[in-house]
N, C-alpha and C positions, 0 to 999 in steps of 0.2 A: 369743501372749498373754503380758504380763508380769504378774502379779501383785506388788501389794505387800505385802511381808510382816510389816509392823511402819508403826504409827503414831505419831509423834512426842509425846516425851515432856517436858514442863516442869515439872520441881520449884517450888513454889511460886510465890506471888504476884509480879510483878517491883512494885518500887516506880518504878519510872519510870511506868511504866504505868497504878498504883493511884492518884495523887499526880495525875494529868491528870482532867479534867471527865469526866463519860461521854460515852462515843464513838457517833454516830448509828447509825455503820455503815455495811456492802454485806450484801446478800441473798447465801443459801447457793442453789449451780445448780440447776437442776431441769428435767426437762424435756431435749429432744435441741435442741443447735444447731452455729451450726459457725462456723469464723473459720479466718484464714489460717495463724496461732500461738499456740499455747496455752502460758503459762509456769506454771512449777509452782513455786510459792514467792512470796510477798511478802514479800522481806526485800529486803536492798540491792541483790542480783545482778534479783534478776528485779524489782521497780520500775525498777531503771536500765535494764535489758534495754528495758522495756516504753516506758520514756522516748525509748530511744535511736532505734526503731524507730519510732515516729511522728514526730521529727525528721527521719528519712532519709523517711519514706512514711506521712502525715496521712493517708492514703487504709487503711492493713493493720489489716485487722480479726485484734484482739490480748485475748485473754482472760489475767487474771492468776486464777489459782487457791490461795489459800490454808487449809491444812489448817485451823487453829485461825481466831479473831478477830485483823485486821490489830493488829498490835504484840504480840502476847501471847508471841510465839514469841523465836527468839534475835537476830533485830536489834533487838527495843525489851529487852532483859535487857543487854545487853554495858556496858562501862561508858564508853564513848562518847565514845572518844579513836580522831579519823580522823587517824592520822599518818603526815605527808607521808617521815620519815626511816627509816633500815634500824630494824627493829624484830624482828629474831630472837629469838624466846623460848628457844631451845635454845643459844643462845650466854651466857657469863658478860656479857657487858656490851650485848648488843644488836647490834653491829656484824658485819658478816660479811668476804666477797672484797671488794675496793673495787670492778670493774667491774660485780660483780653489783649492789654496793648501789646504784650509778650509777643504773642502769635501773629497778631496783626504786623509788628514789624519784621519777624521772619520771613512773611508773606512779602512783604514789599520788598528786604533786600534779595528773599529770590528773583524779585521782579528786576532789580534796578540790574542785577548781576546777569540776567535773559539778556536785557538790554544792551548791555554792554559787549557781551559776545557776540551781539548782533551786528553792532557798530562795527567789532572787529572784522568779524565774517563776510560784513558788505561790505568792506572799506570805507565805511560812510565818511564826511571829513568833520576833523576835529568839534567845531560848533556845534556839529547832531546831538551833541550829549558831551558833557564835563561835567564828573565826578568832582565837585568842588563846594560841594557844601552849601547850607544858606544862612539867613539870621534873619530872627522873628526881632523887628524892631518896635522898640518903643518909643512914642511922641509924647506917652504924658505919665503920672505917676502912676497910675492906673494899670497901664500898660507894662511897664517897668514892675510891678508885684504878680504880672500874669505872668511876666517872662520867670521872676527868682519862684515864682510857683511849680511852675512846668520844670525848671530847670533840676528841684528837686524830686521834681515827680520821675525825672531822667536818672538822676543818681542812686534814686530808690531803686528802678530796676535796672542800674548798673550801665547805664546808659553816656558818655560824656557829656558836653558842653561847657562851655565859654560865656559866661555875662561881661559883657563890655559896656563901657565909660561912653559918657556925652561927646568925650576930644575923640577915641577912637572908631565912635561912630564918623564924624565928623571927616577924621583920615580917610575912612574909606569910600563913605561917599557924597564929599564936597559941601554938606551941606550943616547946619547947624538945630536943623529941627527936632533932632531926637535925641532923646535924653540917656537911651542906652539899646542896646541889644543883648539877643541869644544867639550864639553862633553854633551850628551844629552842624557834625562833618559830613555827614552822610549820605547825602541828599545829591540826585545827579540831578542837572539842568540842559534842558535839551534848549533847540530851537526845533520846535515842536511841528513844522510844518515840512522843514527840513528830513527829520530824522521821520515822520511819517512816508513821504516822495520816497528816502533811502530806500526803506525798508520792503517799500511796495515793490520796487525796482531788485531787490534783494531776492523777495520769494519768487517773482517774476525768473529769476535766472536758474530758482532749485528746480524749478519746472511746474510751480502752482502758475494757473491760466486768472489772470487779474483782468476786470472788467468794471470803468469808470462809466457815466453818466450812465448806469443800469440799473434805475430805480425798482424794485420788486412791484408786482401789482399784486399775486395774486402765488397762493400756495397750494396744491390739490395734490390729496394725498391720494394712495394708489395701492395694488395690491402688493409692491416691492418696495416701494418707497416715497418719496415724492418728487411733483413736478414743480418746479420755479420758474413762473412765470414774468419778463417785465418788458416792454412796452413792443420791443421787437423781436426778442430772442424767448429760449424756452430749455432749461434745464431737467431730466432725467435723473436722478440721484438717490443714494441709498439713506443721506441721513441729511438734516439743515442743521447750521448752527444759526442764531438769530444772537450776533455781535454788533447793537444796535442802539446799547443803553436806552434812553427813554422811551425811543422810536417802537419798543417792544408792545407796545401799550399800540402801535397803530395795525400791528399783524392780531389784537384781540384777545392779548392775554396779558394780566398783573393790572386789567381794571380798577380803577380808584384806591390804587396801592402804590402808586409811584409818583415822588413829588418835584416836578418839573420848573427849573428854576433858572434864568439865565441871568449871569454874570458878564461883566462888559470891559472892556480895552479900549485903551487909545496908545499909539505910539508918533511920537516927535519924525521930523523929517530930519534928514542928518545934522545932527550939529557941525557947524565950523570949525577952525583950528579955535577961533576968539573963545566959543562957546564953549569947545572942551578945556580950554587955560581956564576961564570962569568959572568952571566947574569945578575941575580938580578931585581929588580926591581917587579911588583906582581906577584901572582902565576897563573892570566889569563886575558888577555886584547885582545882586538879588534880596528883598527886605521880601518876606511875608512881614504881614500887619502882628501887632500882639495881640490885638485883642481881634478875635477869626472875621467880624464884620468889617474889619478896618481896609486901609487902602496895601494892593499887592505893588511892589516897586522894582523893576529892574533895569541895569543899564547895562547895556549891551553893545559890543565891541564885534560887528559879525562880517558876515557879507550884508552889502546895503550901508554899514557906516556905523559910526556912535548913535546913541537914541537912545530914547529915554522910553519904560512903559509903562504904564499906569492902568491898575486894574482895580474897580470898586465898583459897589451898586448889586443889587440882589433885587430879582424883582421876581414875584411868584408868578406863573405863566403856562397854568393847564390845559389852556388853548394852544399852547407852543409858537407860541406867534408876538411881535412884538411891534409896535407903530410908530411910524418915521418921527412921530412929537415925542415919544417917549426915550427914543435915541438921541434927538434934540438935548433932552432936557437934562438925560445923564452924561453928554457930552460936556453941557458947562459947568456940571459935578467934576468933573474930571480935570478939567482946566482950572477951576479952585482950588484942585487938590495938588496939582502941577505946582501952581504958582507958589501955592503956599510953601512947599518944600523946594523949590527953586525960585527965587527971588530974583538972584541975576543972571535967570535965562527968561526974562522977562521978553515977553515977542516971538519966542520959540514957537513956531507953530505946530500943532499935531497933523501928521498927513495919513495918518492908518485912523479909523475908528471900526470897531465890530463887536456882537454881542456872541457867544456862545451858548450853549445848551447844557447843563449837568443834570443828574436824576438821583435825588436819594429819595430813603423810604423810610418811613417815622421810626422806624428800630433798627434802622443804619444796618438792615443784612438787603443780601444781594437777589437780584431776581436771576439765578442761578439754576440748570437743570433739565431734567426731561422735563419736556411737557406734552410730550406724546411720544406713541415709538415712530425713533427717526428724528425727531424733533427737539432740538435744544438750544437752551438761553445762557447765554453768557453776558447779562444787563446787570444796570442799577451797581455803578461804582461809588456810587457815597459822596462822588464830589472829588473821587481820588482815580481818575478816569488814567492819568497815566501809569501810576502804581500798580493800582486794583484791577485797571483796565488789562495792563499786562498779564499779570498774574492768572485774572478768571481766564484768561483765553487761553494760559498754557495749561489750563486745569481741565477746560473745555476740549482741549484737545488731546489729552489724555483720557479722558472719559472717550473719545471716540474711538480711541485704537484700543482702547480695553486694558488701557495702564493705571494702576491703583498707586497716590502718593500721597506724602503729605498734604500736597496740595489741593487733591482732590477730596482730599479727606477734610479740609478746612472749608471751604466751600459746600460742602453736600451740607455740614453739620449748623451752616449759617441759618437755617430756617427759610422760611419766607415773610415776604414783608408783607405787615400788617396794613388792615384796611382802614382808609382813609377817613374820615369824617365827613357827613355828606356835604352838597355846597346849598347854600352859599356860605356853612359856616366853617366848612376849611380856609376856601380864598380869606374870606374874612380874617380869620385867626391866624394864618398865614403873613400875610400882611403885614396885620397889626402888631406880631413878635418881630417882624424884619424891622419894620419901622423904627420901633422902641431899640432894637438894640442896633441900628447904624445911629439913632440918637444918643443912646447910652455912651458909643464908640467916643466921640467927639474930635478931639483932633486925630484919635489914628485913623479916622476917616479922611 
């Protein structure tokens, strides 16, 4: 019997989430039934799991299990850049080995191209996802050598982009603080809370049985399979997949192997006509930071209105748990970082604030795989939960129907992640490298 020991935890409201129509919904389980694979998570990995599996077998009966209401959790919070290019958060400029980045981008733009058939397939509407590119922007000169760094690190292996000017920054969005950017094409951008809702409502129609507020408690395997157990209902099944990222660590496996670390949001309440003339600049952009601690920036033209989002703060958190002073405190991190880049949207107030959850693991591979017979992990995206998210789950789900592909073949070969440092002197050391480099960062913060 496994027991889970802990249930997932979301610091406030996400405003992706808040900002959409109310959502109809799926029924929480109840009652005993049974199906062939039960996926535990509706986020990217286990939707696409659930996707991929009745492309291969219209006929597998496939239950999606989700702890909270679909989107509430960390794929409708992230800030919803699915990108196709090397995007190491632990490296100064993003780039890594060349052959690893290689493959690593193959893997993502199969992901972004899953994605977009999906969008097709459900009808999702326009917003769920736009193939439109981003730019790693820069606030200081520092910034600006990370960006012509990466940029050549892109042409090395044959990759494009774009370095752009202080004025052309400036045109596109409104403002005057940054000294240049990298524009790179490739990269879709969702409204992340949006195109999760879709998607669920999507496999809901292929005929996968979707079940919100049905936290797992408990897993007991069996002489055919296993049972999934949560608070009211009781599953039957031949295989589990555990599509759950960090949460994996609370079913009892990837022990002091997984490094748990929440990132924070705040989003503006609509701007006015006055506030978007003040603005100026286009009617929707996306900055990743150059330097990877720095501040995430979008403005967004969606349902809900113009708004501005702003995402920074890295705080290490093994407990998975985060305290109302510590959201206090990164919220008026947040409003300095607003102002500074917005000057004359002085008074603007933020009406969304929330923190999300990511999970890497000190050698950036994935907690991927059997972990017993019947039993399988599709966790630990890197911090690239939309990408990688997608991808492990269509590789996950290929592994279930007994399909061998590139995909699964890149995933099997990631290893597993290494063991952690005991505490107190990871948190410590953890920390203390965050600390130093959101200070190193300086204005891209």
């Amino acid at each position: 019997m496994i027991n889970v020991t802990r249930q997932p935890y979301d610091p406030g409201l996400s405003g992706w989430n808040s900002v959409l129509p109310k959502h109809q919904g799926f029924g929480s389980l109840s009652g005993h039934t049974s199906a062939d694979i039960v996926i535990i998570g509706a986020g990217f990995a286990g939707l696409s799991a659930a996707r991929r599996i009745k492309q291969i077998d219209a006929n597998a009966r496939v239950i999606v299990l989700e702890a909270r209401k679909i989107a509430e959790g960390p794929a409708g919070r992230n800030s919803g850049f699915m990108i196709d290019l090397p995007h190491n958060l632990a490296s100064k400029n993003y780039a890594g080995d060349t052959s690893s980045d290689q493959k690593q981008i193959d893997v993502n733009r199969a992901a972004i191209t899953f994605a977009q058939d999906s969008t097709d397939e459900y009808s999702m509407p326009e917003e769920a996802l736009r193939q439109s590119g981003k730019i790693n922007a820069a606030a200081t000169d520092k910034g600006h050598r990370h960006n012509v760094e990466y940029a050549r690190h892109l042409n090395n292996i044959g990759e494009s982009s774009t370095l752009l000017n202080e004025t052309e920054m400036r045109e596109i969005c409104g403002t005057s603080y940054y000294l240049g950017g990298l524009y790179t094409p490739g990269t879709a951008l969702l409204q992340p809370a949006l195109y999760i809702r879709c998607f669920a409502n999507g496999v809901a129609k292929s005929g996968v049985s979707v079940f919100e507020n049905s936290a797992v408690r408990a897993l007991e395997k069996t002489g055919n399979g296993w049972v999934v157990s949560t608070q009211k209902g009781k599953v039957s099944c031949d295989s589990v997949v555990l599509a759950t990222n960090g949460h994996v660590e609370s079913f009892g496996f990837y022990k002091r192997r997984l490094m748990h670390i929440y990132l924070y949001a705040s989003m503006t309440a609509p701007l006015d006509d006055e506030q978007v003339r003040q603005l100026g600049g286009e009617q929707r952009w996306a900055f990743t930071p150059a330097d990877p601690m720095g501040t995430t920036v979008r403005k967004i033209n969606e349902l809900g209105g113009t708004r501005i989002v702003v995402r920074n703060r890295f705080t290490w958190s093994p407990e998975r748990h985060v305290t109302d002073a510590k959201l206090v405190s990164i919220a008026k991190r947040h409003d300095r970082s607003f102002n500074a880049r917005f000057p004359q949207l002085s008074g603007c107030l933020m009406e969304h604030r929330w923190g999300g959850l990511l999970c890497l693991s000190q050698n950036s591979t994935p907690a991927f795989g059997e972990l017993d017979k019947g039993l399988y992990s599709a966790c630990c995206q890197n911090g690239l939960g939309t990408a990688v998210g997608t991808a492990s789950g269509m590789a996950i789900g290929e592994m279930q129907m007994g399909v061998s592909s590139k995909l699964t073949e890149f995933f099997k070969l990631g290893g597993s992640p290494n063991r952690l440092p005991p505490e107190p002197i990871a948190s410590i050391g953890a920390n203390a490298v965050m600390y130093w480099r959101e200070l190193k960062a300086g204005r891209e913060l």
